[in-house]
ZADO-1210 file (C-alpha; in nm, 4 decimals, padded with zeros to 6 digits):
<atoms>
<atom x="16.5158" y="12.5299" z="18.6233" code="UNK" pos="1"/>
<atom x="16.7419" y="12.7763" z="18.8354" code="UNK" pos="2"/>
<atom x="16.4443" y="13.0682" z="18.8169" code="UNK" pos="3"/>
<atom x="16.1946" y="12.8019" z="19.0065" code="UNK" pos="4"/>
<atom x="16.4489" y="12.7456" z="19.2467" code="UNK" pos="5"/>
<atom x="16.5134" y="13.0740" z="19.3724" code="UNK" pos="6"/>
<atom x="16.1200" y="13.1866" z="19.3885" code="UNK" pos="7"/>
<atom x="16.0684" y="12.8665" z="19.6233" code="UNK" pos="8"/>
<atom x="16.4065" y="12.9532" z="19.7889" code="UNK" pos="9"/>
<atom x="16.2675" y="13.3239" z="19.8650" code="UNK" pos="10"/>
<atom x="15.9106" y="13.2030" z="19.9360" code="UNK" pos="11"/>
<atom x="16.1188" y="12.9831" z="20.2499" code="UNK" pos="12"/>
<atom x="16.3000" y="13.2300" z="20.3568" code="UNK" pos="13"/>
<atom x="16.0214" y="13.5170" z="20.3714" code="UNK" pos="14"/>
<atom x="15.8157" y="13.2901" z="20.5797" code="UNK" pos="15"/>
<atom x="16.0677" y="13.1595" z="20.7771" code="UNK" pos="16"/>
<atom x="16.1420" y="13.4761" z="20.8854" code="UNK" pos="17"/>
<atom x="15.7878" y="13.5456" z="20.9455" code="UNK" pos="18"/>
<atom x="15.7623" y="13.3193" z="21.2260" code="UNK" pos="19"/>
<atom x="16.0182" y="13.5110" z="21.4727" code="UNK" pos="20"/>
<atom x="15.7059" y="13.7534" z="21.4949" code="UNK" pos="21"/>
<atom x="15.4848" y="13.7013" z="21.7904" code="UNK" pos="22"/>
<atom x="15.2562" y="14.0035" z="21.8980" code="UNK" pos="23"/>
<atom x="14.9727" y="13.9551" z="21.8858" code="UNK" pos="24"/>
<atom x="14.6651" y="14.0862" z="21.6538" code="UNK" pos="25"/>
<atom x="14.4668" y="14.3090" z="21.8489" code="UNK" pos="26"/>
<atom x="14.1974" y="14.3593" z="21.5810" code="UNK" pos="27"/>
<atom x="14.0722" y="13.9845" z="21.5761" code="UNK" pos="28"/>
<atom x="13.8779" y="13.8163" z="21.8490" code="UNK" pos="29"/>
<atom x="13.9918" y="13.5730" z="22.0711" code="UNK" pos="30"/>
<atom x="14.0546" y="13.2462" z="21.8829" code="UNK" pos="31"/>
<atom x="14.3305" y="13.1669" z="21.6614" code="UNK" pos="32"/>
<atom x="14.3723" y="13.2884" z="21.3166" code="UNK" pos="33"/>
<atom x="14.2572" y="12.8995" z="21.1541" code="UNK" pos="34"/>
<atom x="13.9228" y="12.9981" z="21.3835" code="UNK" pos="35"/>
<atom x="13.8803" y="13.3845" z="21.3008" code="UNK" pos="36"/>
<atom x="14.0500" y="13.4190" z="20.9903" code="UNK" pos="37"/>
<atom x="13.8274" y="13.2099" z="20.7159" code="UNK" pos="38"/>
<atom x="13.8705" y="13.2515" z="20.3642" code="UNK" pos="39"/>
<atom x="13.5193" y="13.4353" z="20.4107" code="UNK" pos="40"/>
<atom x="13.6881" y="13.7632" z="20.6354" code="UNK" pos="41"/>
<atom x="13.9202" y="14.0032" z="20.5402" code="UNK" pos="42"/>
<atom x="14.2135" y="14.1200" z="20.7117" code="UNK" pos="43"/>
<atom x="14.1898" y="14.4827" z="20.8253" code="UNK" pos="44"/>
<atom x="14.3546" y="14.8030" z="20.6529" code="UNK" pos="45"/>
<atom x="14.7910" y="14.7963" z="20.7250" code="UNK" pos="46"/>
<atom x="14.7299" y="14.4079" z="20.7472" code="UNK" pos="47"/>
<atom x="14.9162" y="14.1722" z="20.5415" code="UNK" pos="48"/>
<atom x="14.7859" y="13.8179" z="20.4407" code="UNK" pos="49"/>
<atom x="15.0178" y="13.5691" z="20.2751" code="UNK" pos="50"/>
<atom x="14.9624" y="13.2112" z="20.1661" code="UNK" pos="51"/>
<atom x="15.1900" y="12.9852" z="20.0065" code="UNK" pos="52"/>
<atom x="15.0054" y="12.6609" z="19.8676" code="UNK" pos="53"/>
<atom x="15.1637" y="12.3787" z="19.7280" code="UNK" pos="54"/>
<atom x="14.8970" y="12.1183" z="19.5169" code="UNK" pos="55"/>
<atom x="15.0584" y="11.7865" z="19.4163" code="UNK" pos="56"/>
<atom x="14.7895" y="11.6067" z="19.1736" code="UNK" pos="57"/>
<atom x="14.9044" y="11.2467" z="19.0120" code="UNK" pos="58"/>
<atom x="14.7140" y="11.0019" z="18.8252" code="UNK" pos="59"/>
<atom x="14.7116" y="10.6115" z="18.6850" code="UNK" pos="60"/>
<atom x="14.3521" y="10.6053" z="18.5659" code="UNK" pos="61"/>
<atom x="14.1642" y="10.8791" z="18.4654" code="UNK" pos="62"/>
<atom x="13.7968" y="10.8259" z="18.2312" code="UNK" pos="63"/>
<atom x="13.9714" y="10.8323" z="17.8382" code="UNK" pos="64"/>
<atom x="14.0510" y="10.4321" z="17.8997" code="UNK" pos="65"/>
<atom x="14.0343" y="10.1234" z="18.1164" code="UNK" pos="66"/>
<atom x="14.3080" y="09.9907" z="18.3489" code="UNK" pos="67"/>
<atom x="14.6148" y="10.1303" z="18.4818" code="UNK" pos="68"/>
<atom x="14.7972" y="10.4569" z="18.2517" code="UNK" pos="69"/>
<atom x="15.1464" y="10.6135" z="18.2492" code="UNK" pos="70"/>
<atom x="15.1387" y="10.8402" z="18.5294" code="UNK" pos="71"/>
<atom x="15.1078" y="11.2068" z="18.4862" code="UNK" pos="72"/>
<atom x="15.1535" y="11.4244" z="18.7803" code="UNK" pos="73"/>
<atom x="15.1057" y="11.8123" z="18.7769" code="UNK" pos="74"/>
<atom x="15.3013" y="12.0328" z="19.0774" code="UNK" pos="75"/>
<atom x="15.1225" y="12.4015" z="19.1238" code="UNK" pos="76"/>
<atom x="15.2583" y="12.6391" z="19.3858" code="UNK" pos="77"/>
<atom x="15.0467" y="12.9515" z="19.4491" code="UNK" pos="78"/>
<atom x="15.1580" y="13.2538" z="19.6385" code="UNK" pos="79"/>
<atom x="14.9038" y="13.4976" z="19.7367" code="UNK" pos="80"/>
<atom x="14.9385" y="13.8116" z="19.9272" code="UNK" pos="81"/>
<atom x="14.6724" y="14.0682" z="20.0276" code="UNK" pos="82"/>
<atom x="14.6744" y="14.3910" z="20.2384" code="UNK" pos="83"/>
<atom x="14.3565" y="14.5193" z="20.3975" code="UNK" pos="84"/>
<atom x="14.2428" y="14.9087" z="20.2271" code="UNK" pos="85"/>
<atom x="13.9420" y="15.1246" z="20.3936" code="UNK" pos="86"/>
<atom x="13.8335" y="15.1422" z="20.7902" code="UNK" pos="87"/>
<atom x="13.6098" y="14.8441" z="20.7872" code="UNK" pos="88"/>
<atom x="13.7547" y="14.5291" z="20.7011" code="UNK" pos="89"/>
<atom x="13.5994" y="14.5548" z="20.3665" code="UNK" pos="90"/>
<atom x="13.8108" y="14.5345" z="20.0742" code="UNK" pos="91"/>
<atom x="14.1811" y="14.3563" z="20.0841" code="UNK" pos="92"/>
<atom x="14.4037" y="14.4240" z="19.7501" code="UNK" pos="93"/>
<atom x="14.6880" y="14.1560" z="19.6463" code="UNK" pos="94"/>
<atom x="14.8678" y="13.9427" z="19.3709" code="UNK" pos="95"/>
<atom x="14.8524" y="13.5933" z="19.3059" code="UNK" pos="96"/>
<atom x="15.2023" y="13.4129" z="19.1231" code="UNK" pos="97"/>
<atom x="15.1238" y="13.0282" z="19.0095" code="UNK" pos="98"/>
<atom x="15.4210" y="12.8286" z="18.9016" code="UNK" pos="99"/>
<atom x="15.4054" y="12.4903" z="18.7814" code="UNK" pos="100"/>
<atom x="15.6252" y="12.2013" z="18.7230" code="UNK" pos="101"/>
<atom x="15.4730" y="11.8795" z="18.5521" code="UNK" pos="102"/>
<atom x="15.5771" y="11.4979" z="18.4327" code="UNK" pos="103"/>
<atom x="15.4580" y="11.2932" z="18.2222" code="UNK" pos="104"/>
<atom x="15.5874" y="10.9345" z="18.0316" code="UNK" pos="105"/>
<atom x="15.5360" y="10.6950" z="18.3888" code="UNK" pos="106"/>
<atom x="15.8277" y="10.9230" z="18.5851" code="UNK" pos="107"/>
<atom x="15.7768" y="10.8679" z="18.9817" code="UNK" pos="108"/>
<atom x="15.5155" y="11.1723" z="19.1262" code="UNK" pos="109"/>
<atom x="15.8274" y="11.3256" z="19.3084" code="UNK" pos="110"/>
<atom x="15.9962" y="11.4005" z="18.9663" code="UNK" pos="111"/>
<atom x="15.8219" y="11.6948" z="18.9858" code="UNK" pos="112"/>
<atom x="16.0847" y="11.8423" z="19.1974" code="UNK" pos="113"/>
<atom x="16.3539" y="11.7888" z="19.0212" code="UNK" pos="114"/>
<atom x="16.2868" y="12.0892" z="18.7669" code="UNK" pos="115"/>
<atom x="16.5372" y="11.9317" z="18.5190" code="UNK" pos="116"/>
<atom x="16.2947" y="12.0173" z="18.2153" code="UNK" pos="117"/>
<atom x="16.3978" y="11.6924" z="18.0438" code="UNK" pos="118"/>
<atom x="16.2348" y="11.6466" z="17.6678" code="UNK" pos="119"/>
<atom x="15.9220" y="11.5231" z="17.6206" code="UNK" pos="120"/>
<atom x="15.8881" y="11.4380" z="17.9748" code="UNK" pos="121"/>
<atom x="15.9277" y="11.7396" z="18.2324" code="UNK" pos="122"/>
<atom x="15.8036" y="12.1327" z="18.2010" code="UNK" pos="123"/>
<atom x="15.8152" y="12.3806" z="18.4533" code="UNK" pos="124"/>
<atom x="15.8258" y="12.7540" z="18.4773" code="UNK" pos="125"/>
<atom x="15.6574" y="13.0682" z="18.6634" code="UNK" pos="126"/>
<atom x="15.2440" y="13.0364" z="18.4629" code="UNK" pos="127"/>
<atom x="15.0388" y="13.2946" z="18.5373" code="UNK" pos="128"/>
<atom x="14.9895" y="13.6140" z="18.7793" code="UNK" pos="129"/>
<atom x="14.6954" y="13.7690" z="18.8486" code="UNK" pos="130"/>
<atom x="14.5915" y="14.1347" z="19.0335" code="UNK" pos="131"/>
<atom x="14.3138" y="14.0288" z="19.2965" code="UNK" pos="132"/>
<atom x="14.0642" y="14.1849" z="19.5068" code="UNK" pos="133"/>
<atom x="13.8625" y="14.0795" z="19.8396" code="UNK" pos="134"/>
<atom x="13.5729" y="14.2491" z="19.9139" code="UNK" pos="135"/>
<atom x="13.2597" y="14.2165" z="20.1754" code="UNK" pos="136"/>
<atom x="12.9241" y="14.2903" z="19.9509" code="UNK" pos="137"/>
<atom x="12.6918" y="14.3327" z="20.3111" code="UNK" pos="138"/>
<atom x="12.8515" y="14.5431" z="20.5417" code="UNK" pos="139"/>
<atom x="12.6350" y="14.3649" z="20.7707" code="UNK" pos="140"/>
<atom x="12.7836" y="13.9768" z="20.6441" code="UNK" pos="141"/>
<atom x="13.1395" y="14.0067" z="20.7146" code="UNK" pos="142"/>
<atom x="13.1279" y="13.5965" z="20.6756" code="UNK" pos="143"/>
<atom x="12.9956" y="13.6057" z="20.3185" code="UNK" pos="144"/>
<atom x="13.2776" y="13.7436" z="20.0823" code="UNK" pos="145"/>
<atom x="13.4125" y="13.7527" z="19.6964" code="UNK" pos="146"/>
<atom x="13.7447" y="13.7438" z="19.5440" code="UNK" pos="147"/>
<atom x="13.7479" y="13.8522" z="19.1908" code="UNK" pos="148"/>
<atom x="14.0595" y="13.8093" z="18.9848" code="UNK" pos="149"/>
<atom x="14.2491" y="13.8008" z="18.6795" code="UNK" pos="150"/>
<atom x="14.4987" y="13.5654" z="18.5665" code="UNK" pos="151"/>
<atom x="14.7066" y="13.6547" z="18.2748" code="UNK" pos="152"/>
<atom x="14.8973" y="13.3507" z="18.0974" code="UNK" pos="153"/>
<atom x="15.2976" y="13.3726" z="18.1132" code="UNK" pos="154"/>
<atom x="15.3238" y="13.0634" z="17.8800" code="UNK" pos="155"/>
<atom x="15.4120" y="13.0816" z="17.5278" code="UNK" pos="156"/>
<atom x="15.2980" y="12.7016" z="17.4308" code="UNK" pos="157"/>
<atom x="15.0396" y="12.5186" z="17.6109" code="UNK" pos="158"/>
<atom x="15.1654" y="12.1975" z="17.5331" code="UNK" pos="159"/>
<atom x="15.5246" y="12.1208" z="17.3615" code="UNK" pos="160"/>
<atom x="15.5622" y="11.8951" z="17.0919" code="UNK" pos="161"/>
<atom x="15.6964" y="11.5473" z="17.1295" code="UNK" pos="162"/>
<atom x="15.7888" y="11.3724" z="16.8597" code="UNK" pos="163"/>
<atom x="15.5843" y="11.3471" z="16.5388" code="UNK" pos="164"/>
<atom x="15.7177" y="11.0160" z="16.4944" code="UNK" pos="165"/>
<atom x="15.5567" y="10.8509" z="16.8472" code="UNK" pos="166"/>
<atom x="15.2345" y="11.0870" z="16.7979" code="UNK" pos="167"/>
<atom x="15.2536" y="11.2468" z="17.1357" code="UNK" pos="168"/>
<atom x="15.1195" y="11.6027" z="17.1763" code="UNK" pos="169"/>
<atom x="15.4194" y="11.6488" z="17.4498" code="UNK" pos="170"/>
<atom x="15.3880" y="11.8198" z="17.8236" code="UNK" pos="171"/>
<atom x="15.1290" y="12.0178" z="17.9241" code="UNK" pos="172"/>
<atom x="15.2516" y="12.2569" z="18.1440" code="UNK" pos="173"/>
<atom x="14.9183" y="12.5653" z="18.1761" code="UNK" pos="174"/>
<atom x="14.6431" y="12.6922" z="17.9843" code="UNK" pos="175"/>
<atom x="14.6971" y="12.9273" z="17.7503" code="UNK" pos="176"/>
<atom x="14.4039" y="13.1754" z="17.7987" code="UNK" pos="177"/>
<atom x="14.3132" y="13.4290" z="18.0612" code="UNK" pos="178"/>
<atom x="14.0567" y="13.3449" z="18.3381" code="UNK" pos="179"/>
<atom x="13.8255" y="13.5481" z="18.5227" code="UNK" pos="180"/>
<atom x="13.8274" y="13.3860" z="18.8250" code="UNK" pos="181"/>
<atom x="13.5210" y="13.4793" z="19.0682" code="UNK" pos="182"/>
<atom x="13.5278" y="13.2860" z="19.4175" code="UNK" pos="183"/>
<atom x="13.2183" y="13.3489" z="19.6935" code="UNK" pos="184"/>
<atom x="13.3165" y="13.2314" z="20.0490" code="UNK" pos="185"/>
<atom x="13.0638" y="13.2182" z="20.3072" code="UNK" pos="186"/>
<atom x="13.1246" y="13.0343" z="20.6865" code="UNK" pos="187"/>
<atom x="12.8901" y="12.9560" z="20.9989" code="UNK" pos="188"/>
<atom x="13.0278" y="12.8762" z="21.3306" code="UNK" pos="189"/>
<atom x="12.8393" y="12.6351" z="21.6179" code="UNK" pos="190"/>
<atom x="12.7959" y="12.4671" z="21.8970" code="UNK" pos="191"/>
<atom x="13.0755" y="12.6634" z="22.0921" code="UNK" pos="192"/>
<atom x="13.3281" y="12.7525" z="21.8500" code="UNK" pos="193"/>
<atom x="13.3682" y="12.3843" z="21.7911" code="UNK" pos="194"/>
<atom x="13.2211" y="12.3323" z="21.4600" code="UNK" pos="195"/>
<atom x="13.2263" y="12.5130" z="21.1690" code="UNK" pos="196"/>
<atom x="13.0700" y="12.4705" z="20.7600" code="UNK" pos="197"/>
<atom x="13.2672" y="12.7014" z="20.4836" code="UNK" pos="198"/>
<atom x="13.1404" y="12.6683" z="20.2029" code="UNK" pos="199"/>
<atom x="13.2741" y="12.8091" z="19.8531" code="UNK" pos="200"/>
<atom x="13.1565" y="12.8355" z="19.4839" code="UNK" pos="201"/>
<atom x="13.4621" y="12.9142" z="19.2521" code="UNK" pos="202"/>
<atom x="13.3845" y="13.0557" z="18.9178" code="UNK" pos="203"/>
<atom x="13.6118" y="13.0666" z="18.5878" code="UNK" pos="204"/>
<atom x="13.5434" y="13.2477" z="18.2850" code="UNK" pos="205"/>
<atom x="13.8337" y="13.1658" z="18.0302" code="UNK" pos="206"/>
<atom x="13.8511" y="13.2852" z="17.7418" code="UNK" pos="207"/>
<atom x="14.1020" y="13.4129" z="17.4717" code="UNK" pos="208"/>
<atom x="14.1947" y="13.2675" z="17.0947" code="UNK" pos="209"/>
<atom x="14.0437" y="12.9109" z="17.1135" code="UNK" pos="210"/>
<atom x="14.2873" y="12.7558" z="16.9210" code="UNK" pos="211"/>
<atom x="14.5892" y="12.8088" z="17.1674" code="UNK" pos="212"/>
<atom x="14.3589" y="12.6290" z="17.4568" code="UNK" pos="213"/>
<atom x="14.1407" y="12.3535" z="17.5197" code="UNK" pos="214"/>
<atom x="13.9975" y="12.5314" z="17.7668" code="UNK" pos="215"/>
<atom x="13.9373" y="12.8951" z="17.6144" code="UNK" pos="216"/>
<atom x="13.5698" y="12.9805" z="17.5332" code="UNK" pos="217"/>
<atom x="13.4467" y="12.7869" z="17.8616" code="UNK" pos="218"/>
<atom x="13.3156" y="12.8385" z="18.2167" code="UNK" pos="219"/>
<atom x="13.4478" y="12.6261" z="18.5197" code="UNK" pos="220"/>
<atom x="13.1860" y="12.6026" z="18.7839" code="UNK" pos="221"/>
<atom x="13.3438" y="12.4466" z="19.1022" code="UNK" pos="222"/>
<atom x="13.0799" y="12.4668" z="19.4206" code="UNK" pos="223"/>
<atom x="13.2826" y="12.3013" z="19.7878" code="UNK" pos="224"/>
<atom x="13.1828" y="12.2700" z="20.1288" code="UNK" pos="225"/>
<atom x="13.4287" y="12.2210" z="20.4085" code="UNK" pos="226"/>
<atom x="13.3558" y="12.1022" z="20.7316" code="UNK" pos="227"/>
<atom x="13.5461" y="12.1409" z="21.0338" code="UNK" pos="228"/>
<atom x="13.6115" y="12.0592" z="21.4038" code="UNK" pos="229"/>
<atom x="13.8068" y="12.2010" z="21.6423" code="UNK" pos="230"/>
<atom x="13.9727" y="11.9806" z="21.9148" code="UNK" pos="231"/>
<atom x="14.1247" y="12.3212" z="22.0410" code="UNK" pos="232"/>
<atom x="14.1425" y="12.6789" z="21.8851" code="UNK" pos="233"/>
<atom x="14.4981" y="12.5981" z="21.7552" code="UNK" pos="234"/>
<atom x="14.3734" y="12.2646" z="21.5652" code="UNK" pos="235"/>
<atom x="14.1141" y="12.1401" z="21.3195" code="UNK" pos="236"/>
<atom x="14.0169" y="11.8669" z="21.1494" code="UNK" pos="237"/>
<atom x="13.8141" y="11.8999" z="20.8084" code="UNK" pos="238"/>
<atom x="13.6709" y="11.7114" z="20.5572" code="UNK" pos="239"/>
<atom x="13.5939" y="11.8233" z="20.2587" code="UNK" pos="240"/>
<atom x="13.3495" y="11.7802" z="19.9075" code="UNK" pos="241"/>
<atom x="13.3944" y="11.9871" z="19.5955" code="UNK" pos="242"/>
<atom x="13.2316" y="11.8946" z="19.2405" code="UNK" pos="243"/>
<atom x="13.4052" y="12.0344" z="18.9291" code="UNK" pos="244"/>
<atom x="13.1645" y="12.1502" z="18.5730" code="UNK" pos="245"/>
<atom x="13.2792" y="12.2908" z="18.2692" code="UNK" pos="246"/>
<atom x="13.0632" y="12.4586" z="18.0654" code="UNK" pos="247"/>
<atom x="13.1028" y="12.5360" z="17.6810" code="UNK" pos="248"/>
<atom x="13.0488" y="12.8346" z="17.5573" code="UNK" pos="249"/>
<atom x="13.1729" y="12.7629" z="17.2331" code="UNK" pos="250"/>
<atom x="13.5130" y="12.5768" z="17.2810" code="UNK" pos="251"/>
<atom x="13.2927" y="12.2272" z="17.1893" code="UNK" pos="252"/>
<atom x="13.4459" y="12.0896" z="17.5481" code="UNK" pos="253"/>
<atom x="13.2877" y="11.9532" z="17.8477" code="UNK" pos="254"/>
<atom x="13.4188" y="11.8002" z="18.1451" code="UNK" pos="255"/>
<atom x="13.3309" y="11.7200" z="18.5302" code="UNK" pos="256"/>
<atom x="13.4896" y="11.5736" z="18.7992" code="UNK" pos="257"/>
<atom x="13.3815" y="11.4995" z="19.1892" code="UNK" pos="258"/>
<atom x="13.6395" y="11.4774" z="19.4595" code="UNK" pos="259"/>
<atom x="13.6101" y="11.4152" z="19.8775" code="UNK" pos="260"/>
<atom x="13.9068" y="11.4778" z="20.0609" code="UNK" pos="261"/>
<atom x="14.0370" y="11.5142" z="20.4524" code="UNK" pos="262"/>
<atom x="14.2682" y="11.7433" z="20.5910" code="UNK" pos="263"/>
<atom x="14.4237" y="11.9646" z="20.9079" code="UNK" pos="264"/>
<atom x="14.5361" y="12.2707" z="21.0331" code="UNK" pos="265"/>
<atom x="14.7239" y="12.3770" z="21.2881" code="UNK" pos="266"/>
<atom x="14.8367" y="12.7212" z="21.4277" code="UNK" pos="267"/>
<atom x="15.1924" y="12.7329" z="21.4707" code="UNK" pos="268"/>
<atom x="15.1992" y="13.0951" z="21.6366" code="UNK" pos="269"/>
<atom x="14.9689" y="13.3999" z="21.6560" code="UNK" pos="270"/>
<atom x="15.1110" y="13.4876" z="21.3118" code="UNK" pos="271"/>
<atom x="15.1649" y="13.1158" z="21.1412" code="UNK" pos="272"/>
<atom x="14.9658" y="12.8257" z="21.0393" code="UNK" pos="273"/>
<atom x="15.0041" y="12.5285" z="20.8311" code="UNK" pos="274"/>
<atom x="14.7771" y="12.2541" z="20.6503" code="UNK" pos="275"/>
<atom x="14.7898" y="11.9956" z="20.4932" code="UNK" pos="276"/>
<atom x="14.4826" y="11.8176" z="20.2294" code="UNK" pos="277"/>
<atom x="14.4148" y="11.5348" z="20.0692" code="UNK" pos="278"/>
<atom x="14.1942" y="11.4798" z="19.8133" code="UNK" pos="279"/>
<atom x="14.0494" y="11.1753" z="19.5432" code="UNK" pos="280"/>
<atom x="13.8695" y="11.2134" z="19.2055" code="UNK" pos="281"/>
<atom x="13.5943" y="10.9744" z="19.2969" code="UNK" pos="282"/>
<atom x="13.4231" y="11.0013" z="18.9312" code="UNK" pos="283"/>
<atom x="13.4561" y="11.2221" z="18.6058" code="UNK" pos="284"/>
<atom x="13.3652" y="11.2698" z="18.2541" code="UNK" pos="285"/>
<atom x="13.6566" y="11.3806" z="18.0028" code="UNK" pos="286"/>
<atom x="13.8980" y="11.4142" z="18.2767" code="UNK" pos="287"/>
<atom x="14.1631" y="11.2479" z="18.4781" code="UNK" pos="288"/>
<atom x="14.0951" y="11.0063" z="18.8288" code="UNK" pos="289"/>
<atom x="14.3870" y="11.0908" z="19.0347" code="UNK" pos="290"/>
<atom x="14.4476" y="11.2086" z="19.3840" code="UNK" pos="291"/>
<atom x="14.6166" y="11.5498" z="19.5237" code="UNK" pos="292"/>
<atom x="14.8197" y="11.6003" z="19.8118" code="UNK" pos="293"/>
<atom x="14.8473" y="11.9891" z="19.9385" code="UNK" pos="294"/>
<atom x="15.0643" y="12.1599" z="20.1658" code="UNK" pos="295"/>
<atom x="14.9962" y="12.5459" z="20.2356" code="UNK" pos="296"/>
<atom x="15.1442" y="12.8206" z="20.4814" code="UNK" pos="297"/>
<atom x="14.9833" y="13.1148" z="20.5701" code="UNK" pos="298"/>
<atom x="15.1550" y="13.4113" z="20.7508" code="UNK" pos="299"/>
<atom x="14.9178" y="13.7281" z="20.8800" code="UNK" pos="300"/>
<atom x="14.9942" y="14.0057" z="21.0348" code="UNK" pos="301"/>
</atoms>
């Protein structure tokens, strides 16, 4: 799809260009940005934040059957971008864009890059955007933070329609709902700036007319904890827990998931960084047993 390949055309380009800048950021202590900068602080006001996340997730097995399956793999690329509002590092405003490309029918994981949109096998397509807010509850926390925001579906057809005669329900390419999503970020930092815990608890209300969703009607509880170590203040090693429960609030669907993962960062300038994740669905009810391999940038300024 042309449209998919000019968004991750522009993303490249705006942070390639990012990474001629090199002052420095005078508000932040010393330390790079993958040591100051946490999910859990916010930038300060005329700042500008910007990640671009890439999550691969492909699967073989997953807990609806026994032995190997056709493999499924789902692509989502995420840019966010906040600016910091107020005197006190307090509140950041932004936008988050989702777009997704996804395969199904046994095609290899990479497939997902083609965009070709092929029938009954490939989707892909700009899913979802979402106004977003950061904000620091305890002026006296500034490592315990929420971001609250609101995804609004961009999909027409949750899942397309194969063929009646092979009774498949065809790609799945988003939900078709909206989704509150509510995530609280806290961080501590020891032993010398060598070690740090993050921890997260990401909250999803979705909800919207049940029947063009599985998941409408339910609440996604995802708690994580992320720890860290720092060989220097430009690199970090993590790994990584996170446990995944939907709740039903009506919808008549449950499903959990547990997943343990490894990953690293690594501060390209005073501006850049990159990391890179990977993650495996250890168990699950009602859900898929596959592993994810992410890929994120994140320019700030």
């Amino acid at each position: 799809m042309k449209s998919i390949h000019q968004i991750f055309v522009l993303i490249a380009l705006i942070l390639g260009l990012s990474t001629s800048a090199q002052e420095n950021m005078n508000d932040e202590p010393k330390g790079s940005v993958i040591q100051t900068l946490t999910p859990s602080k916010l930038i300060g006001k005329g700042q500008y934040d910007i990640k671009w996340f890439n999550n691969l997730y492909t699967q073989t097995r997953s807990t609806f059957s026994n032995g190997r399956e056709d493999r499924q793999t789902f692509f989502t690329s995420t840019l966010e971008a906040y600016t910091g509002i107020g005197e006190n590092k307090r509140w950041n405003i932004g936008l988050i864009l989702e777009a997704r490309s996804n395969v199904v029918a046994d095609r290899s994981a990479l497939d997902v890059f083609s965009f070709d949109g092929e029938y009954a096998t490939a989707r892909s397509g700009l899913t979802s955007i979402a106004p977003s807010v950061k904000f620091v509850p305890f002026s006296k926390v500034n490592n315990f933070s929420i971001q609250s925001s609101l995804f609004i579906p961009l999909v027409d057809n949750e899942s397309e329609d194969f063929d009646a005669i092979n009774n498949n329900n065809g790609v799945f390419l988003d939900q078709n709902g909206f989704t509150w999503q509510n995530r609280f970020f806290y961080d501590y930092t020891f032993d010398g700036n060598k070690w740090q815990i993050f921890g997260e608890l990401n909250s999803e209300l979705n909800f919207g007319d049940e029947d063009k969703s599985f998941a409408n009607n339910s609440l996604n509880l995802t708690p994580g904890v992320f720890l860290s170590y720092f060989p220097s203040s430009k690199f970090t090693v993590l790994a990584l827990a996170q446990h995944s429960q939907r709740i039903d609030l009506g919808n008549n669907f449950t499903q959990d998931f547990t997943a343990i993962g490894t990953g690293v960062k690594y501060q390209l300038t005073d501006e850049l960084n990159i990391e890179s994740l990977y993650t495996n669905f250890i168990r699950g009810n009602d859900t898929g047993l596959g592993q994810t391999f992410n890929i994120g940038l994140r320019f700030v300024k």
